[in-house]
C-alpha positions as CSV (number, residue, x, y, z in Angstrom):
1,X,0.0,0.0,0.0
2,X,1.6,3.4,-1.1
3,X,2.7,5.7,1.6
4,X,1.3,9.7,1.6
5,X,3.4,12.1,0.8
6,X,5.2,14.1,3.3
7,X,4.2,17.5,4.7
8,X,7.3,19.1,4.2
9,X,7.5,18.4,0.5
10,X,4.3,19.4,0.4
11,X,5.0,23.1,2.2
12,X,7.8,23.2,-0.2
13,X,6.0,23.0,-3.4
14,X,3.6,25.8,-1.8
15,X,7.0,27.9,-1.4
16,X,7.6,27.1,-5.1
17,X,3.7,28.1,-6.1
18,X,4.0,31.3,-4.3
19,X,7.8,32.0,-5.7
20,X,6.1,31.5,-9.7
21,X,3.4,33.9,-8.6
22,X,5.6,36.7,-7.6
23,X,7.5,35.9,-10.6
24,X,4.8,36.7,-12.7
25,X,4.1,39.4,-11.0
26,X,7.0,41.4,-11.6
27,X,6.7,40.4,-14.8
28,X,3.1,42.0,-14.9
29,X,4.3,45.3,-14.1
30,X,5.8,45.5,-17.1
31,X,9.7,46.2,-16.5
32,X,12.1,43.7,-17.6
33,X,15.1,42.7,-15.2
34,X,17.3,44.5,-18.8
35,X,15.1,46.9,-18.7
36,X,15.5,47.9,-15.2
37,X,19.3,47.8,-15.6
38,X,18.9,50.5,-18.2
39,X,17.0,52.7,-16.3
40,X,19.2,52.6,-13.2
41,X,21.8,53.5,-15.9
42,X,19.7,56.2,-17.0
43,X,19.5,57.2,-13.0
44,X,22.9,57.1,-12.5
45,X,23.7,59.3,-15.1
46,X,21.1,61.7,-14.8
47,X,19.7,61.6,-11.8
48,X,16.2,61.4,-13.0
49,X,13.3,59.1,-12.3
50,X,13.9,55.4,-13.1
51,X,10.7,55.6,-15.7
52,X,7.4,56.7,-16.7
53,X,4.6,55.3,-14.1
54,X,6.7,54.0,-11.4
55,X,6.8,56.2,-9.1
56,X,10.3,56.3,-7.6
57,X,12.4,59.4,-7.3
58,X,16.2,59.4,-7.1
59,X,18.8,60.9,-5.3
60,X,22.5,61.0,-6.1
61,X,22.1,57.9,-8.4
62,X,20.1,55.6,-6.1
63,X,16.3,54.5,-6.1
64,X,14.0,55.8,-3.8
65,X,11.4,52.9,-3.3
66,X,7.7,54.0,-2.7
67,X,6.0,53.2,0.8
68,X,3.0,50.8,1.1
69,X,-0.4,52.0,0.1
70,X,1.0,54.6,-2.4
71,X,-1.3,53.2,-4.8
72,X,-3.6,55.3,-3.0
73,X,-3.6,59.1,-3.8
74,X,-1.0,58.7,-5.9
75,X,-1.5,62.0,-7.7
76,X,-0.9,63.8,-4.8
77,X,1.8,61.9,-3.5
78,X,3.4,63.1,-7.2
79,X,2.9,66.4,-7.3
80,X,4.8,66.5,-3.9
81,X,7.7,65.0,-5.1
82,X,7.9,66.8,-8.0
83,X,8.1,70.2,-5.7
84,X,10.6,68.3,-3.7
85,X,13.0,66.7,-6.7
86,X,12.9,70.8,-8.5
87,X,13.9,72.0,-4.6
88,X,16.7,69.0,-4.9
89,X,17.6,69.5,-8.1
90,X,18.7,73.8,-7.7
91,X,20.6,72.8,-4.4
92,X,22.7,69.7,-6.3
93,X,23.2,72.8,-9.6
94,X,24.6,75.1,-7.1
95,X,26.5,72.1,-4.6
96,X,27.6,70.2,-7.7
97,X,30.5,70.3,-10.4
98,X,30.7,69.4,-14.1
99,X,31.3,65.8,-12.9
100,X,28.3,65.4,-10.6
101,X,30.1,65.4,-7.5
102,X,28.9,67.4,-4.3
103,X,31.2,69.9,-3.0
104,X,31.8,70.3,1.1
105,X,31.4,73.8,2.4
106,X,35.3,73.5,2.6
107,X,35.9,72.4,-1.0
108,X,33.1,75.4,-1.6
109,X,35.5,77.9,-0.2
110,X,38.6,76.8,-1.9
111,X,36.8,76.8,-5.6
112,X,35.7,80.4,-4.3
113,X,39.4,82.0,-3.4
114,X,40.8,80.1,-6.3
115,X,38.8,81.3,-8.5
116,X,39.7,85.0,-7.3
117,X,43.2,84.2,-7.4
118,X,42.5,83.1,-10.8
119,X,41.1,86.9,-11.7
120,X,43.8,88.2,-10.0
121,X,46.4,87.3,-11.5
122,X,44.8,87.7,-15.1
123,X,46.5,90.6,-16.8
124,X,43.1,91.4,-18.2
125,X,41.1,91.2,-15.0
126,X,38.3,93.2,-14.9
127,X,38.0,94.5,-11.6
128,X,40.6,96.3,-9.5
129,X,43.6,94.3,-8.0
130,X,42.5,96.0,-4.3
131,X,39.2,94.9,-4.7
132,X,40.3,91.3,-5.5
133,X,42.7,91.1,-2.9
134,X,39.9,92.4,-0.3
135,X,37.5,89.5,-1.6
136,X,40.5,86.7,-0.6
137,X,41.0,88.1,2.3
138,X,37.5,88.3,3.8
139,X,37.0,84.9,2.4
140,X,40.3,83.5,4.2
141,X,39.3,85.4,7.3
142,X,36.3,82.9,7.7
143,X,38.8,79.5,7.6
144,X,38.9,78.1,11.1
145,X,42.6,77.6,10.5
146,X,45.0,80.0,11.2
147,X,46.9,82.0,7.8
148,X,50.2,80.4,8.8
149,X,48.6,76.8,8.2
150,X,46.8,77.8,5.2
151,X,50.6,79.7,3.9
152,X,51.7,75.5,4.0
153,X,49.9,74.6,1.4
154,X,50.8,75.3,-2.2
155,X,48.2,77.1,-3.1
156,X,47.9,79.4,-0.1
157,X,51.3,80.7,-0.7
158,X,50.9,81.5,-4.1
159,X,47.3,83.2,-2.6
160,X,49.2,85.0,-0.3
161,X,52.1,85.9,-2.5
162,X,49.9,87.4,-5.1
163,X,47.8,89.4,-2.8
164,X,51.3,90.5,-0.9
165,X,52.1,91.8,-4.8
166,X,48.8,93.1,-6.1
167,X,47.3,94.4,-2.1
168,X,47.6,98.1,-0.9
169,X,50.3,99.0,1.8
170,X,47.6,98.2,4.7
171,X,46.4,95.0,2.8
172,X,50.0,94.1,2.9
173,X,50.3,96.0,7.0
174,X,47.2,93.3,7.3
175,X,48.8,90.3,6.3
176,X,52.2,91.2,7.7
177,X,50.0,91.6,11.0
178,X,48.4,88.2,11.2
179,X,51.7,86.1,10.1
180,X,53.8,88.3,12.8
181,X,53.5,85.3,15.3
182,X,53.8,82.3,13.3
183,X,57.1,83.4,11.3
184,X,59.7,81.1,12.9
185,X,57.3,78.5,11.8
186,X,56.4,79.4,8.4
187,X,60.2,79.9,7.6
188,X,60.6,76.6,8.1
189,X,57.7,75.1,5.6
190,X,58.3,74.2,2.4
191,X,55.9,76.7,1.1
192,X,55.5,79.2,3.8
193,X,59.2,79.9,3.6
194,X,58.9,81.6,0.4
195,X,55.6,83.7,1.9
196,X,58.2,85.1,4.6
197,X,60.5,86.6,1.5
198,X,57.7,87.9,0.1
199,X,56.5,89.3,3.1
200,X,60.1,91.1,3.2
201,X,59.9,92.3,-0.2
202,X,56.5,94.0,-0.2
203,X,56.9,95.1,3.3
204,X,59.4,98.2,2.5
205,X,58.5,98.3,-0.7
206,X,57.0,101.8,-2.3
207,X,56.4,102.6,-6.2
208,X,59.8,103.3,-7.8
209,X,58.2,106.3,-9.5
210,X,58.3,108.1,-6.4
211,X,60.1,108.6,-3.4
212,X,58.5,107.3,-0.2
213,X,56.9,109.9,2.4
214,X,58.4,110.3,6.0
215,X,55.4,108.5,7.2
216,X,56.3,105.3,4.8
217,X,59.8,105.0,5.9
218,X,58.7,104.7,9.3
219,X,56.4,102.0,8.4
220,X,59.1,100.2,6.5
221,X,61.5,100.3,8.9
222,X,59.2,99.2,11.9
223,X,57.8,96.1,9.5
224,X,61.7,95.2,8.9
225,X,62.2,95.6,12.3
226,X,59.1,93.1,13.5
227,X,61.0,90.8,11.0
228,X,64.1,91.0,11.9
229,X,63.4,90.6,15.4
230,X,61.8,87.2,14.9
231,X,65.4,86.1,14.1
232,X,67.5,86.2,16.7
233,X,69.1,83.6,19.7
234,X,67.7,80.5,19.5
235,X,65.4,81.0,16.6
236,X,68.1,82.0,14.3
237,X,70.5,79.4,14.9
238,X,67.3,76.4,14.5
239,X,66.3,78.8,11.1
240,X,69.9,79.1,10.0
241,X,70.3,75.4,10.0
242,X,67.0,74.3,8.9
243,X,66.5,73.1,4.6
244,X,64.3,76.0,4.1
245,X,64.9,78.3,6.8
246,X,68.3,79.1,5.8
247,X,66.6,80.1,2.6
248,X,65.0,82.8,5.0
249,X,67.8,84.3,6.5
250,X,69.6,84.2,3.3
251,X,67.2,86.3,1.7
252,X,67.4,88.8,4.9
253,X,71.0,89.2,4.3
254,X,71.5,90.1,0.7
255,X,68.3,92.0,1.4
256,X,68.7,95.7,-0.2
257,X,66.2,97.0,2.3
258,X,68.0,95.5,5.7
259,X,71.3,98.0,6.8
260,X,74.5,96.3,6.9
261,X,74.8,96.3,10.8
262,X,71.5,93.7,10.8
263,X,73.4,91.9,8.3
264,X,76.4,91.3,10.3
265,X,74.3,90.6,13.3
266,X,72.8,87.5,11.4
267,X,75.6,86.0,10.5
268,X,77.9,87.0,13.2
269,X,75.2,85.3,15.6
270,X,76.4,82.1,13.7
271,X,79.8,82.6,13.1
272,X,81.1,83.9,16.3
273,X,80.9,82.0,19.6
274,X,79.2,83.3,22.5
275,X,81.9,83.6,24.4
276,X,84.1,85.4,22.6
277,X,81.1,87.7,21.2
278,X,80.5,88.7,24.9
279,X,84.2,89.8,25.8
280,X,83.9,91.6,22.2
281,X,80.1,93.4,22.3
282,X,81.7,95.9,19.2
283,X,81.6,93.1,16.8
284,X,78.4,91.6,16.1
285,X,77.9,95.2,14.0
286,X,81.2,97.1,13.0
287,X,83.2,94.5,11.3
288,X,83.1,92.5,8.5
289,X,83.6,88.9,9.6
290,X,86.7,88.9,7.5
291,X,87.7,92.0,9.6
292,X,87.1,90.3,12.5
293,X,89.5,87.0,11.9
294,X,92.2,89.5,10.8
295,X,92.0,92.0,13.8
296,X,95.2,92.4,15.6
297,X,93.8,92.3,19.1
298,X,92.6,89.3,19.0
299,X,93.7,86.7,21.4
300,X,95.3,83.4,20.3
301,X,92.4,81.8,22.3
302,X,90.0,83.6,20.8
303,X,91.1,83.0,17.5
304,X,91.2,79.2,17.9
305,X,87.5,79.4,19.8
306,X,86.5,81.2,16.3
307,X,87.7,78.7,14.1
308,X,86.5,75.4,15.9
309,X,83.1,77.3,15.8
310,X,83.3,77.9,12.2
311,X,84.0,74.1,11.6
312,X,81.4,72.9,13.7
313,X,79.2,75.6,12.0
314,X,80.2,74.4,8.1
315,X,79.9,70.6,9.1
316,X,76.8,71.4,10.5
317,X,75.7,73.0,6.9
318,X,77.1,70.9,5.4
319,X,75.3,68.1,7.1
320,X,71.7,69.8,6.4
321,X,72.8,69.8,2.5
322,X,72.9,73.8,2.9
323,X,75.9,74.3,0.4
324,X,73.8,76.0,-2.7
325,X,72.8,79.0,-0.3
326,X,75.0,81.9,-0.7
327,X,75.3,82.7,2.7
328,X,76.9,79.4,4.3
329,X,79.7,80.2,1.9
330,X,80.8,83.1,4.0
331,X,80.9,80.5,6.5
332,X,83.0,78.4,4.2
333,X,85.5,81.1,3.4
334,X,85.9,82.1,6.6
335,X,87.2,78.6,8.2
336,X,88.7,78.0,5.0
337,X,91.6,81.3,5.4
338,X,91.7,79.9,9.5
339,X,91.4,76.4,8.8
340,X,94.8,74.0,9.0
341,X,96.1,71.8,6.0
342,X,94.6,68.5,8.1
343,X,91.4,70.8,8.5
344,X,91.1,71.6,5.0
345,X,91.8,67.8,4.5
346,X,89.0,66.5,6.3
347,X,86.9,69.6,4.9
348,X,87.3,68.2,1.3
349,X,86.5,64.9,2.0
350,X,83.2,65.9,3.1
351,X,82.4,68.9,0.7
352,X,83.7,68.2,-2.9
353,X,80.8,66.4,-3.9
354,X,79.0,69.0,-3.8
355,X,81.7,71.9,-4.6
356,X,80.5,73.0,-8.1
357,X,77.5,74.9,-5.6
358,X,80.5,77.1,-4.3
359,X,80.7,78.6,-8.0
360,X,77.7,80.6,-7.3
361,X,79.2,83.0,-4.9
362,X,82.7,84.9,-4.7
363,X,83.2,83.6,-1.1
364,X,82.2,80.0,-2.5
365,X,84.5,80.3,-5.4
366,X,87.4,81.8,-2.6
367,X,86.5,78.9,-0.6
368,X,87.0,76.7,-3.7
369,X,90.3,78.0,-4.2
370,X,92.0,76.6,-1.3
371,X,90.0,73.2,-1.2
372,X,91.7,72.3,-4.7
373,X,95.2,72.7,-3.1
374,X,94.6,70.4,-0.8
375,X,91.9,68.2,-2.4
376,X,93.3,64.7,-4.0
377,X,93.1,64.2,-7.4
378,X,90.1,61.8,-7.6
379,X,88.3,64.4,-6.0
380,X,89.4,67.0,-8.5
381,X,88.7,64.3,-11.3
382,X,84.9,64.1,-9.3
383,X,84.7,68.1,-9.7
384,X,85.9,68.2,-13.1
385,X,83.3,65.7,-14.2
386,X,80.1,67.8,-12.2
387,X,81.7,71.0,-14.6
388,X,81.0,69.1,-17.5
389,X,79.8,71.4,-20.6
390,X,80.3,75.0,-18.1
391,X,83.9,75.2,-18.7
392,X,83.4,77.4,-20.9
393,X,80.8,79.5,-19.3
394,X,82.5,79.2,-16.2
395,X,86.1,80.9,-18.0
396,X,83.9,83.9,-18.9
397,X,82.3,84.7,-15.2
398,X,83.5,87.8,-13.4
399,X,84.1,85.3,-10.3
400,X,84.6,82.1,-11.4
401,X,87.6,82.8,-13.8
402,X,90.2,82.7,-11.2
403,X,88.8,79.0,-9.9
404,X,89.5,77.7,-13.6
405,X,93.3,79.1,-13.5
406,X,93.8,77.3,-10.1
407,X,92.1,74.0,-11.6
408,X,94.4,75.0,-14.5
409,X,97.5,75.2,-12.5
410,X,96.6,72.6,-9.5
411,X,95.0,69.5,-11.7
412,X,98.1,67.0,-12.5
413,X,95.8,64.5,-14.8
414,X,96.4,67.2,-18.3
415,X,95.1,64.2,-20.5
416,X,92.2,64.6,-18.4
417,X,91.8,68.2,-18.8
418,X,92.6,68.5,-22.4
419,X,89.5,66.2,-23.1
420,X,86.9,68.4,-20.5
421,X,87.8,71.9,-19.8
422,X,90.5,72.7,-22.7
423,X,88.0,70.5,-25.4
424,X,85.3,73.4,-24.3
425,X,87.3,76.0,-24.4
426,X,88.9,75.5,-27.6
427,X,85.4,75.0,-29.5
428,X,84.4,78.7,-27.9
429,X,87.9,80.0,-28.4
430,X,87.1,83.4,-30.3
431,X,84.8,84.3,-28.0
432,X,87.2,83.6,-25.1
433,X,90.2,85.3,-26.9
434,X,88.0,88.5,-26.8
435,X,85.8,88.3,-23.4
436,X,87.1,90.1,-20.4
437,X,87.7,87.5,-18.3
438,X,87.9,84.5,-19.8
439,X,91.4,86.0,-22.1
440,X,92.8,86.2,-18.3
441,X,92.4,82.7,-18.4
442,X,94.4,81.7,-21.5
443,X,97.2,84.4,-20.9
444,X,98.0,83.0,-17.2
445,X,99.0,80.0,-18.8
446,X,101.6,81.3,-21.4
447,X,102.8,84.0,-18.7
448,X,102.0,83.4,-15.3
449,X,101.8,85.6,-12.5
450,X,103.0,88.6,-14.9
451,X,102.6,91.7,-12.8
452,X,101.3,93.7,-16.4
453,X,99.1,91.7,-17.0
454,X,97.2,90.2,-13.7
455,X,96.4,92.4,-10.4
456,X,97.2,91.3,-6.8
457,X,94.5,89.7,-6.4
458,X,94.7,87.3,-9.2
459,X,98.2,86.5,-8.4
460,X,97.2,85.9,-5.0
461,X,94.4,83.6,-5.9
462,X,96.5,81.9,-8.7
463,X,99.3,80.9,-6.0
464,X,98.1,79.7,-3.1
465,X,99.1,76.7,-1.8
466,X,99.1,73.2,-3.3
467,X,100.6,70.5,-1.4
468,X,98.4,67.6,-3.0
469,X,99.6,68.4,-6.7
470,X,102.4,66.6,-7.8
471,X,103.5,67.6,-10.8
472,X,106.0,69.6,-12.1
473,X,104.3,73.2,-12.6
474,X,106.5,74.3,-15.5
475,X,105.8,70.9,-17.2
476,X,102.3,71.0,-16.7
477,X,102.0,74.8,-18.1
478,X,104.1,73.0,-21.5
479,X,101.4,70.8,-21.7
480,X,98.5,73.3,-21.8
481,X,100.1,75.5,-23.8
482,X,100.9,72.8,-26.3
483,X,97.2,71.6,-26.4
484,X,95.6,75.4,-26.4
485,X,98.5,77.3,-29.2
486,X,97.2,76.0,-32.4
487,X,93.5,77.4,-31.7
488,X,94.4,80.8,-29.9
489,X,97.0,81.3,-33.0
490,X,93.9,80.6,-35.4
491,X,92.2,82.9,-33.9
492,X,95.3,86.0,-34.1
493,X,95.6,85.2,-37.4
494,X,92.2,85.7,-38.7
495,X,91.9,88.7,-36.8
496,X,94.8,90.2,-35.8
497,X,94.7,93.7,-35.7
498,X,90.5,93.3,-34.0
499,X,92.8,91.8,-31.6
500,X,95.1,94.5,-31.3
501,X,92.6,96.7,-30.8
502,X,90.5,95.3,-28.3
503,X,91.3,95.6,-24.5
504,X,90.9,92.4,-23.2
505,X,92.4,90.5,-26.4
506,X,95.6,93.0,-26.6
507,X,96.9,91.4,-23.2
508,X,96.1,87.9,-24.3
509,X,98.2,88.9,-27.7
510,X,101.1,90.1,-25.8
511,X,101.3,86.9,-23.8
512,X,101.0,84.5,-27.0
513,X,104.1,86.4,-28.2
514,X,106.0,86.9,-25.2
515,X,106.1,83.6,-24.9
516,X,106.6,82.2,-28.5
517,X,107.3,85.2,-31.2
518,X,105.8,84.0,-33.9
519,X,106.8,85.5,-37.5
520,X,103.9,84.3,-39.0
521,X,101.4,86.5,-37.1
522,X,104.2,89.4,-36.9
523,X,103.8,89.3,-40.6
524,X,100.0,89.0,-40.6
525,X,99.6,91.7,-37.8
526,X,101.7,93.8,-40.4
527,X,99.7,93.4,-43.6
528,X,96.9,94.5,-41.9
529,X,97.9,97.4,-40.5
530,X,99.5,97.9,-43.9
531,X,95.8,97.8,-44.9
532,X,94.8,100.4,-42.6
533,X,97.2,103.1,-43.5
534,X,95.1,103.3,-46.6
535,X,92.1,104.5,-44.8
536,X,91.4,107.9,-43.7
537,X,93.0,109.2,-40.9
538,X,95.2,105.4,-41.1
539,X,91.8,103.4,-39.8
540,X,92.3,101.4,-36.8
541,X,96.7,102.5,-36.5
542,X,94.8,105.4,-34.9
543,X,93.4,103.7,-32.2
544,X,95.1,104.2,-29.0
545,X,94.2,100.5,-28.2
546,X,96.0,99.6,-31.1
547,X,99.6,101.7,-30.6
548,X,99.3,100.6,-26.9
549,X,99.5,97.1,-27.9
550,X,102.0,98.1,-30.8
551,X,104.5,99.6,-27.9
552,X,104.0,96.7,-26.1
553,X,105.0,94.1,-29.0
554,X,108.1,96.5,-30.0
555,X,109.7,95.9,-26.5
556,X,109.3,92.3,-26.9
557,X,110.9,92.3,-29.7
558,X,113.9,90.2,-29.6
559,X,117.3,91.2,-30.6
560,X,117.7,88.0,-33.2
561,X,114.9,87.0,-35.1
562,X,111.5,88.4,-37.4
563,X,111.6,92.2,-36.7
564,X,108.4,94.4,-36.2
565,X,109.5,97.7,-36.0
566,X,111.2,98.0,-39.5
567,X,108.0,96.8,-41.7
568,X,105.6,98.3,-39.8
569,X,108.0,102.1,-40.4
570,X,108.9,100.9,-44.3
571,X,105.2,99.7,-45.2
572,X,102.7,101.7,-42.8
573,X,104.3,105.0,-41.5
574,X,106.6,105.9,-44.2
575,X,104.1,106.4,-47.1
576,X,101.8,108.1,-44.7
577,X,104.4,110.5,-42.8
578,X,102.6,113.6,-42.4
579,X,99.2,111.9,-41.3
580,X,101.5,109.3,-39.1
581,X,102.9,112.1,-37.2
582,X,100.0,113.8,-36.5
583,X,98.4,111.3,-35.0
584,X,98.7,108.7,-32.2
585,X,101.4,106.8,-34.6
586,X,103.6,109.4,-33.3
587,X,104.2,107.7,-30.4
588,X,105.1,104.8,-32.3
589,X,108.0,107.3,-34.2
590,X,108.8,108.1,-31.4
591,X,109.9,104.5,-29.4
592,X,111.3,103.6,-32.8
593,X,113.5,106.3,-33.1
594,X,115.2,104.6,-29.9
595,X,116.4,101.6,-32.1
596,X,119.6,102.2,-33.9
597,X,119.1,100.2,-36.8
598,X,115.8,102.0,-38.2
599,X,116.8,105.5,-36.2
600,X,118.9,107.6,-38.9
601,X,116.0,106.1,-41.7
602,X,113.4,107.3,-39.9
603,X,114.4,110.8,-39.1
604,X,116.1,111.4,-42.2
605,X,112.6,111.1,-43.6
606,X,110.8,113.1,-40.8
607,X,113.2,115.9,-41.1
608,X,112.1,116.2,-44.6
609,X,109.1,117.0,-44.0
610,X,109.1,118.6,-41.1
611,X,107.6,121.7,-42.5
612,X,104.4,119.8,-44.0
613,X,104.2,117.9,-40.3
614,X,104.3,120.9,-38.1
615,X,101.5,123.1,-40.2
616,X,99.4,119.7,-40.2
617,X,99.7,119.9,-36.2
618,X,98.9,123.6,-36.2
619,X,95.8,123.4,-38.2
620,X,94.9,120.1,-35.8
621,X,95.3,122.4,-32.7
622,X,93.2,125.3,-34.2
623,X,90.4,122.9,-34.7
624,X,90.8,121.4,-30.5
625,X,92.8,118.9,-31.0
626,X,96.0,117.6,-29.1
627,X,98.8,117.6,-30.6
628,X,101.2,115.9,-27.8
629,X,103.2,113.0,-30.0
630,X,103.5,115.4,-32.9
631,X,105.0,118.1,-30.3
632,X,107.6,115.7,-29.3
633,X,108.0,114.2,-32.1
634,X,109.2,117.4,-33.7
635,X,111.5,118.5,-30.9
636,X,113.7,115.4,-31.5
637,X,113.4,115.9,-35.0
C-alpha cells in the first residue's frame, strides 16, 4: 500500500507556487530585469526618475522605493515629489561640479578663493587688484585655520604671494600683522618659507616712481624691524640650520632694504661664539667677519675658539645639504683662510661632492680655491666631471675665472683636462680670446703671475698653496700650452689687428708672443695694419688701443729673429708720414726712433718734411685737437 506524501515536501511546493506567482508578477508590471538595468543607468547618469509610471524618485544615483499604500492618492503623492525633486535639483546645480560630484562647504571655499586668485592674476582682469585682494582676504578670514597653516599649502602661498604683490600698503600691513606670530614656523615650511621673503619684499616696498613719504619710511622700517626681530638667539640658529629656513635668512642678508649692521648681526650670531662675542660686544655690527679674523687684538684663544666654531658651523651645513645658499659660503670662506692643512683635508673629504654649488658666490668660489690645493686628485677628477659642458661659461664669469686658472694650475691628470675643460674652451675659443675674463684665463697659462698683465689679487688667488699636486708646474703649463696654441693662434691670425685693438684681447696677444714670437702673425699683424694706413685718418693704426699694444710688441721684440718695428716704419708709416705724425702713430715714431738700426732712416725722412708735419699739427690744434706726440715728435726731430 503506497505511503502519503510528506508535509514538508508538500509546504515546499507551496513555497515554489507562491515563488512562480511573484515571478509573474514582476513580470506583470511591465519592466524587464534588462530593462530595469537601463533605467538605473539612465538614473545614474542623470539623476532622474527610473521611468514613466513608477513612481520612484532618485537621489544621487540611487532609487528611492515607494511606501506601502501609495497606490492610493498617488497624484498627490506626485505632485509632492515633484516640488521636492525641482527643490533637490537647484541645491545639487549650485552644490555640484561638471562631474556630478557634491562639493563640502570646505571644497566650496577653496573653488571660491581660487577662482579669485585666478582673476587676479589675469593681466586682463576686470575688476581692481585691491578689490580682489579684499574679496581673498575676507574669504580666508572665515577658515577656522590659522593663515600660517593655510601659507603651507601650495596654493595658499601663491594666494598669499599674489595678494602681498597686487594688495595696498595696509592690505599688505594686514597680512604682515596676522603672520607676525607664526614666522619662525612658516620659515621653516616648504611653502610658507617663500611667503616670509615675500612678506620682506612688499613690506618696505614703495612705487619706484616716487620717493616714499616720512610717514612710509617709518612704516618700512618698523615692519623690517618686527621681522628681523623674529630672528634672533635660538630662533636663528634652529632657522639658520633648517633646509628651508636658511633660505630665509639668506634672503634677509643680501636683502637691499636691511642695513649692513643687521646683516652682520645675522651671520655673526652664527659665526662667532658666545663667548668670545661677549668679551667683544663691538663686533656683532662694526666689522666684517673677515675684519674680525684678521683684527690684531685678538687673542690666540680667541682666535682658535673662532675657528672650531666655524668648523662645527660648516659641518653642521654641510650636514643639512645647505651648500647652494650663498650665505653658508661666508661661512665656508671664513674657516677655509683659518682652517689647518689637516682641516682643510678632512673639509674636502666631506664637501667636494658637492663643490660645483660654491661657484655661485665669490666667497664660495674663494673657498674653492684653497680646497683644490689640498683636495686629491680623484676628488678634482669628481669636480671636473660635475663642470661638465660649463667650462666654458665658467672661463667667462667675473668670479669664477680665477677657480678655472687654479684648476688650471693645480689638476696634474692634463690628459684629463685637455679632453673636458681645454676641449670646451677651444670650440668657444674666439669668444674667449675677446671676453674680459675669460682671455685672463688663457694668458695666465703662457705667462703666469706677470705683474702687467694680472692684479694682486689674481696672483694671490692663482698661488696659493698646493701640497696635493704633484707635478711639475712648468711641465704642466708645456702641456697646456701645447694643447691650447694652435687654436688661440687661429684665432690672431684671422683677426689680428681686431685683436690689437681690443682691451681684453691685446693682453692675451702680448702673452701669445711673449712667450713664442711667432713670424707668421708678426707678418699677418703687419699686412693688416699695412691695410689700414690706406684708410682715412690710417683706420684702426689710430686707435690708441692699437699703438698701446704696438708699444708693447716693439719691447718684446727680440734682438735676433723676425723684426716688427722696421715693416711696420717701411710699409705703414713711411708712405703716410705727415698723417703718421699727426696722429697717435707718433708715439710709435717716437719708441722707434730709440732703435739704432731703423733711427737715422726714420728721421732722415721726418726731417724732410718737417715743414708739411708741423702746419698739419697747427691746423689740428686750431680745430681742438692735441697735438702731444706730434709736439715731441718734432722737438727730437
Amino acid at each position: 500500500m503506497a505511503k502519503k506524501p510528506k508535509k514538508a515536501k508538500a509546504s515546499g511546493s507551496k513555497k515554489a507556487r507562491r515563488g512562480t506567482k511573484q515571478a509573474k508578477g514582476g513580470a506583470a508590471k511591465g519592466k524587464s530585469s534588462k530593462a530595469k538595468q537601463q533605467s538605473r543607468k539612465k538614473t545614474a547618469k542623470g539623476g532622474k526618475a527610473a521611468g514613466k509610471g513608477t513612481g520612484r524618485s532618485t537621489v544621487k544615483g540611487k532609487e528611492k522605493r515607494p511606501s506601502k499604500g501609495s497606490g492610493k492618492g498617488s497624484g498627490k503623492i506626485k505632485k509632492e515629489e515633484g516640488r521636492v525633486g525641482e527643490k533637490r535639483k537647484a541645491e545639487l546645480e549650485e552644490q555640484t561640479t561638471k562631474k556630478g560630484k557634491s562639493l563640502s562647504g570646505k571644497q566650496q571655499r577653496k573653488k571660491e578663493i581660487t577662482k579669485l586668485y585666478g582673476e587676479l592674476i589675469n593681466p586682463g582682469r576686470t575688476l581692481k587688484a585691491d578689490v580682489l585682494v579684499k574679496d581673498i582676504l575676507e574669504a580666508l578670514s572665515k577658515r577656522s585655520s590659522t593663515l600660517a597653516e593655510y601659507c603651507s599649502t601650495n596654493l595658499g602661498a601663491h594666494v598669499i604671494e599674489a595678494c602681498l604683490k597686487w594688495g595696498t600698503r595696509n592690505q599688505r600691513q594686514d597680512l604682515l600683522s596676522r603672520c607676525s606670530s607664526d614666522l619662525i614656523k612658516m620659515a621653516q615650511d616648504r611653502y610658507g618659507h617663500q611667503v616670509v621673503l615675500k612678506l620682506l619684499l612688499y613690506s618696505s616696498k614703495t612705487s619706484a616712481q616716487r620717493k616714499p613719504t616720512d610717514e612710509e619710511k617709518k612704516a618700512q622700517s618698523k615692519n623690517l624691524r618686527e621681522i628681523l626681530d623674529k630672528f634672533s638667539g635660538k630662533n636663528l640658529h634652529a632657522t639658520f640650520f633648517h633646509r628651508y629656513g636658511c633660505r630665509v635668512i639668506n634672503g634677509l642678508y643680501y636683502s637691499t632694504t636691511v642695513k649692513a649692521s643687521d646683516k652682520r648681526r645675522l651671520l655673526h650670531s652664527v659665526a662667532i661664539p658666545q663667548a668670545v662675542a661677549l668679551r667683544r660686544p663691538e663686533l656683532p655690527s662694526s666689522k666684517t667677519l673677515r675684519e674680525v679674523l684678521q683684527a690684531e687684538d685678538l687673542t690666540e684663544q680667541q682666535r682658535t675658539a673662532i675657528a672650531q666654531h666655524l668648523q662645527e658651523a660648516v659641518e653642521k651645513a654641510i650636514e643639512k645639504e645647505l651648500l647652494g645658499l650663498d650665505i653658508v659660503h661666508l661661512l665656508l670662506q671664513a674657516f677655509c683662510e683659518v682652517a689647518t692643512d689637516s682641516q682643510l683635508t678632512q673639509l674636502a673629504e666631506q664637501c667636494m661632492d658637492g663643490a660645483a654649488y660654491l661657484l655661485s658666490s665669490k666667497a664660495g668660489a674663494e673657498a674653492l680655491l684653497r680646497l683644490l690645493g689640498i683636495a686629491n686628485a680623484k676628488q678634482r677628477k669628481a669636480l671636473c666631471r660635475d663642470l661638465k659642458g660649463k667650462f666654458a661659461a665658467l672661463a667667462k664669469n667675473a668670479v669664477d675665472y680665477v677657480v678655472m686658472i687654479r684648476l688650471a694650475t693645480t689638476v696634474d691628470d692634463t690628459v684629463m683636462l685637455s679632453k673636458s675643460m681645454v676641449a670646451e674652451w677651444v670650440q668657444d675659443m674666439e669668444d674667449l680670446c675677446f671676453d674680459k675674463y675669460g682671455h685672463k684665463v688663457l694668458a695666465w697659462i703662457f705667462q703666469p703671475g706677470d705683474p702687467h698683465l694680472f692684479s694682486p689679487y689674481e696672483q694671490k688667488c692663482a698661488s696659493l698653496p698646493s701640497p696635493s699636486s704633484l707635478k711639475e708646474p712648468e711641465a704642466r703649463r708645456q702641456e697646456l700650452v701645447r694643447m691650447l696654441k694652435p687654436s688661440i693662434r687661429a684665432v690672431f691670425l684671422q683677426k689680428p689687428l681686431e685683436a690689437a685693438g681690443d682691451n681684453s684681447a691685446k693682453d692675451l696677444l702680448a702673452a701669445f708672443l711673449a712667450s713664442d714670437w711667432d713670424q707668421e702673425l708678426i707678418l699677418a699683424i703687419v699686412a693688416a695694419a699695412e691695410a689700414e694706413a690706406t684708410k682715412e685718418n690710417l683706420g684702426l693704426l689710430n686707435s690708441g688701443t692699437v699703438t698701446t699694444t704696438m708699444l708693447i710688441l716693439l719691447k718684446l721684440e727680440p734682438e735676433k729673429g723676425p723684426k716688427l718695428a722696421q715693416p711696420l716704419w717701411e710699409k705703414c708709416l713711411k708712405p703716410q708720414m705727415v698723417v703718421a705724425a699727426t696722429s697717435r702713430c707718433a708715439f710709435l715714431l717716437l719708441a722707434m726712433l730709440k732703435r739704432d738700426p731703423i733711427k737715422e732712416p726714420i728721421l732722415a725722412a721726418l726731417r724732410g718734411k718737417k715743414s708739411q708735419i708741423e702746419r698739419s699739427a697747427q691746423d689740428a690744434e686750431v680745430q681742438g685737437a692735441k697735438m702731444k706726440g706730434a709736439r715731441q715728435l718734432l722737438e727730437v726731430i
